[in-house]
Backbone as CSV, one residue per row, in Angstrom:
resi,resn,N_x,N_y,N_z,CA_x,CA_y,CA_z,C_x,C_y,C_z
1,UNK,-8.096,6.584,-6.124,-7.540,7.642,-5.301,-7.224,8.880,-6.127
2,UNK,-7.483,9.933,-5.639,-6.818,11.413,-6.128,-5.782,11.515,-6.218
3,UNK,-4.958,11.971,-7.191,-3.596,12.085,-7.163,-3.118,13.460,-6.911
4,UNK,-2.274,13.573,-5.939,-2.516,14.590,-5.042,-1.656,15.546,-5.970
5,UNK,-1.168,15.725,-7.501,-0.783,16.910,-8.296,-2.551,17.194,-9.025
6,UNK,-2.909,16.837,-8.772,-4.317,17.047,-9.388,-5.236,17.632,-8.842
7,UNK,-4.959,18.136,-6.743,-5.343,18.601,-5.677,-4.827,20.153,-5.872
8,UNK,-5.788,21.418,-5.786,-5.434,22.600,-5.528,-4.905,22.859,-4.095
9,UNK,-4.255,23.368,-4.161,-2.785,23.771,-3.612,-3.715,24.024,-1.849
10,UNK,-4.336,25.355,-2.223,-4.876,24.973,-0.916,-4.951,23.262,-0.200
11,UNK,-5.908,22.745,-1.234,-6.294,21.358,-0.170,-5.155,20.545,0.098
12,UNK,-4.113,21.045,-0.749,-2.996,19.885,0.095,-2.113,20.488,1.212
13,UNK,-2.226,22.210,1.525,-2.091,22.744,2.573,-3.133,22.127,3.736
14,UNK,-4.370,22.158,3.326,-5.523,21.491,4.615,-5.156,20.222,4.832
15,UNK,-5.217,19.411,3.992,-4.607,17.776,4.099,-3.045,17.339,5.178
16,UNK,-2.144,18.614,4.757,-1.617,18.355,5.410,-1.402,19.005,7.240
17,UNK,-2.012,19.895,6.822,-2.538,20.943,8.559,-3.452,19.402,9.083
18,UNK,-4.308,18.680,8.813,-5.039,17.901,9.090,-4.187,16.724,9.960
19,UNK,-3.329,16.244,9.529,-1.781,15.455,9.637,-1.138,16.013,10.740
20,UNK,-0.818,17.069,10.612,0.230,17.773,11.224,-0.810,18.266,13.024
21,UNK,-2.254,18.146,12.601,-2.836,18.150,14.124,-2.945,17.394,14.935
22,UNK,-3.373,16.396,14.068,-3.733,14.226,14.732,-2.193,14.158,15.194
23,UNK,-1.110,14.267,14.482,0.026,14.093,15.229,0.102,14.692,16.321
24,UNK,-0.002,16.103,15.934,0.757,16.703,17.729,-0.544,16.317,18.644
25,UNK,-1.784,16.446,18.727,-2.525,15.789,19.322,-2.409,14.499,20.130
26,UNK,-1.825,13.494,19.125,-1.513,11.598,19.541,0.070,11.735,20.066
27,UNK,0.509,12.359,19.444,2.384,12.622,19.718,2.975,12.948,20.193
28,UNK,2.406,14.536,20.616,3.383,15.613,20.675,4.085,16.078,20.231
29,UNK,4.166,16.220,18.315,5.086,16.473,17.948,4.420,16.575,16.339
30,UNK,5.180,17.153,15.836,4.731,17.854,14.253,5.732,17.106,13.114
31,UNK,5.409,16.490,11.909,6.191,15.694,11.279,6.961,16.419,10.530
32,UNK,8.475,16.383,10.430,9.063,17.071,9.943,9.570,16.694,8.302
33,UNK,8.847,15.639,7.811,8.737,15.225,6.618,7.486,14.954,5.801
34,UNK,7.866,14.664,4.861,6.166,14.625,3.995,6.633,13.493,2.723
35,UNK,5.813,12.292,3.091,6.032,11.524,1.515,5.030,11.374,0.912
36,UNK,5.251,12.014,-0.421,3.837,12.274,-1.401,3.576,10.905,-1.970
37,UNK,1.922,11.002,-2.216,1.377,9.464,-1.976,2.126,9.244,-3.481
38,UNK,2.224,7.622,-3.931,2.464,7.260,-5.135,4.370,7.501,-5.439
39,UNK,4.903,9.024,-4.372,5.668,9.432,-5.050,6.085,10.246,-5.987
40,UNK,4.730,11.143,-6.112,4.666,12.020,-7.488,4.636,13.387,-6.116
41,UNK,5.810,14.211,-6.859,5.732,15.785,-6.372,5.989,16.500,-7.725
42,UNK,6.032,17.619,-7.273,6.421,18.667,-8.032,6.927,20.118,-7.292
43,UNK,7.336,21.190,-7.508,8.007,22.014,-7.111,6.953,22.251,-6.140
44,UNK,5.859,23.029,-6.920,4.879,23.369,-6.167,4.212,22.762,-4.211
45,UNK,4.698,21.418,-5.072,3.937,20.731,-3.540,5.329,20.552,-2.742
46,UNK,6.926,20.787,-3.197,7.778,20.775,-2.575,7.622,22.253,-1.715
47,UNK,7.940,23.625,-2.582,6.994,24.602,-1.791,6.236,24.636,-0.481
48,UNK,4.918,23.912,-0.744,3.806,23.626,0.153,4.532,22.988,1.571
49,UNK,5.752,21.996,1.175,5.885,21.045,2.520,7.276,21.749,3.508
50,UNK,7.717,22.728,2.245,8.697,24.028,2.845,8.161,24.776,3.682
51,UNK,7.010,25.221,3.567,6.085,26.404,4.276,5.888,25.954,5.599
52,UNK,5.291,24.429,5.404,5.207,23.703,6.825,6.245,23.233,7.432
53,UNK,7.884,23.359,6.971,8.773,22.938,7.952,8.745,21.929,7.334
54,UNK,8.269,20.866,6.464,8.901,19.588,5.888,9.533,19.883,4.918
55,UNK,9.892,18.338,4.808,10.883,18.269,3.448,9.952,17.012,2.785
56,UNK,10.302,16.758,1.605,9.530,15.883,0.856,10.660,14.773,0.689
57,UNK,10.479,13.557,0.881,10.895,12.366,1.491,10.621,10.907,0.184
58,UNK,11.426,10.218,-0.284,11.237,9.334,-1.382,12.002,8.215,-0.494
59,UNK,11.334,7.140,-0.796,11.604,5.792,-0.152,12.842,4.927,-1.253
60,UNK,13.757,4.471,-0.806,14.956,4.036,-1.881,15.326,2.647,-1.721
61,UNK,14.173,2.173,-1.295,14.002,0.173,-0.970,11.640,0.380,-1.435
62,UNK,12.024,-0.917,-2.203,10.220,-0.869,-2.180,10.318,-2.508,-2.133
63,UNK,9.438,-2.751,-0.860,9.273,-4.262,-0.504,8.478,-5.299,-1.702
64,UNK,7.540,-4.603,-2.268,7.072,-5.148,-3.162,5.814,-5.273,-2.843
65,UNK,5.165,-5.188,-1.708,3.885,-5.452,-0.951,2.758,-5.325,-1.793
66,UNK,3.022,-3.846,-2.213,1.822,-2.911,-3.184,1.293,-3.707,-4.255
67,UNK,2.643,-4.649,-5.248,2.297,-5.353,-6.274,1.985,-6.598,-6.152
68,UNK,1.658,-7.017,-4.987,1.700,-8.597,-4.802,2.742,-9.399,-4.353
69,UNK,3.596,-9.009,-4.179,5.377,-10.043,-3.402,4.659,-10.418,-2.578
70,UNK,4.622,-11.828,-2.330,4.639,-13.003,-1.195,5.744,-12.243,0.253
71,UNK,5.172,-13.022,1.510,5.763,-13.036,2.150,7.204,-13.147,2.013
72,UNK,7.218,-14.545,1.490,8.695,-14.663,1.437,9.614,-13.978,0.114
73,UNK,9.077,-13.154,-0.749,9.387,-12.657,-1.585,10.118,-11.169,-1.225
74,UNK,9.347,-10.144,0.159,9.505,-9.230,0.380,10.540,-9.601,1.791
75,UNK,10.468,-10.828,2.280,11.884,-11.006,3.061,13.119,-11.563,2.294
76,UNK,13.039,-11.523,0.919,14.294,-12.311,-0.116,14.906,-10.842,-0.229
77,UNK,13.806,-10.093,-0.360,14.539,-8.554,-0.932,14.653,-7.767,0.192
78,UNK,14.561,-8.001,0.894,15.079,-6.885,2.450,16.342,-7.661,2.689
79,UNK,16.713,-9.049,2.739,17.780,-9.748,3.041,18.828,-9.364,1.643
80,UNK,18.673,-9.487,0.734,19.324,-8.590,-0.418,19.863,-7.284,-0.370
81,UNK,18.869,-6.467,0.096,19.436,-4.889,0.436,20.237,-4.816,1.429
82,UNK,20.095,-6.218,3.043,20.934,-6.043,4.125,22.343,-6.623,3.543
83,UNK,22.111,-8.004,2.721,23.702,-7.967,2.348,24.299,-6.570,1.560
84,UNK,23.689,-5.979,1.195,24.674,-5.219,0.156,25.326,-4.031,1.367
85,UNK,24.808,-4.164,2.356,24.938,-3.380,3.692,24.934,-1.827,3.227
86,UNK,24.088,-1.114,2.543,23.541,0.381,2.461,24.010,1.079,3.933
87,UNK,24.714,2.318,3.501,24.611,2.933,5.288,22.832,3.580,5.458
88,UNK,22.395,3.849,4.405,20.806,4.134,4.970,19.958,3.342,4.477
89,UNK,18.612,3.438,4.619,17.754,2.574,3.929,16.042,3.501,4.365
90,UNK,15.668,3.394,3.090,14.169,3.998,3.651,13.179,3.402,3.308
91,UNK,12.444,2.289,3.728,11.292,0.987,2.651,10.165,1.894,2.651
92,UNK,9.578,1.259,1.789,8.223,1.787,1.591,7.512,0.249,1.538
93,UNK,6.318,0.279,2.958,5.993,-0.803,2.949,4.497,-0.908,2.973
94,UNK,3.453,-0.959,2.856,1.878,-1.650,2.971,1.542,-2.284,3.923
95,UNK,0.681,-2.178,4.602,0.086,-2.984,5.829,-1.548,-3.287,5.314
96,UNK,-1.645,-3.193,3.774,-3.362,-3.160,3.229,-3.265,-4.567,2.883
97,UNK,-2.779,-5.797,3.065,-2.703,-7.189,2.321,-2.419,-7.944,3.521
98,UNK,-3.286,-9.106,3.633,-3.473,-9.577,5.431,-2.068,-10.964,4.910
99,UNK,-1.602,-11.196,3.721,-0.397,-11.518,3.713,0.779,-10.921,4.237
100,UNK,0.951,-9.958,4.274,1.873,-9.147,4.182,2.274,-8.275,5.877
101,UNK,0.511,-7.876,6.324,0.563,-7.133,7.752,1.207,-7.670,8.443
């Protein structure tokens, strides 16, 4: 995959106009956030998601999916984060592993 600090500025303006059409199209509605793939931003692409009305968005729970966690591995650690009872929570989860979907 491209790592989207490695994308000229334009194309991650098109990439995300691209996003922002399929939504209001399927939705009705325009996303008012943006989470950069991997997690890697920089000012610049914070900028970019300003222009469009987002904000740039970091996930502060990771299920484990991406690296291989078992089923029951990524429900040990969601039951972990619910005891510690967080008032927010944002996962970052995978649906690419037919374990896991």
């Amino acid at each position: 995959p491209t790592h989207i600090l490695s994308i000229f500025l334009f194309l991650v303006h098109d990439q995300m106009w691209r996003v922002e059409l399929a939504m209001t199209r399927i939705l009705g509605a325009t996303p008012a956030w943006f989470r950069p793939p991997y997690g890697n931003y920089n000012d610049e692409l914070r900028q970019v998601a300003a222009i469009r009305n987002q904000q740039v968005v970091l996930w502060d729970f990771d299920s484990g999916d991406s690296v291989g966690a078992s089923v029951q591995d990524s429900e040990n650690a969601y039951q972990n984060e619910a005891n510690a009872r967080p008032n927010n929570l944002l996962a970052l989860n995978h649906e690419t592993y037919q374990t896991t979907a």
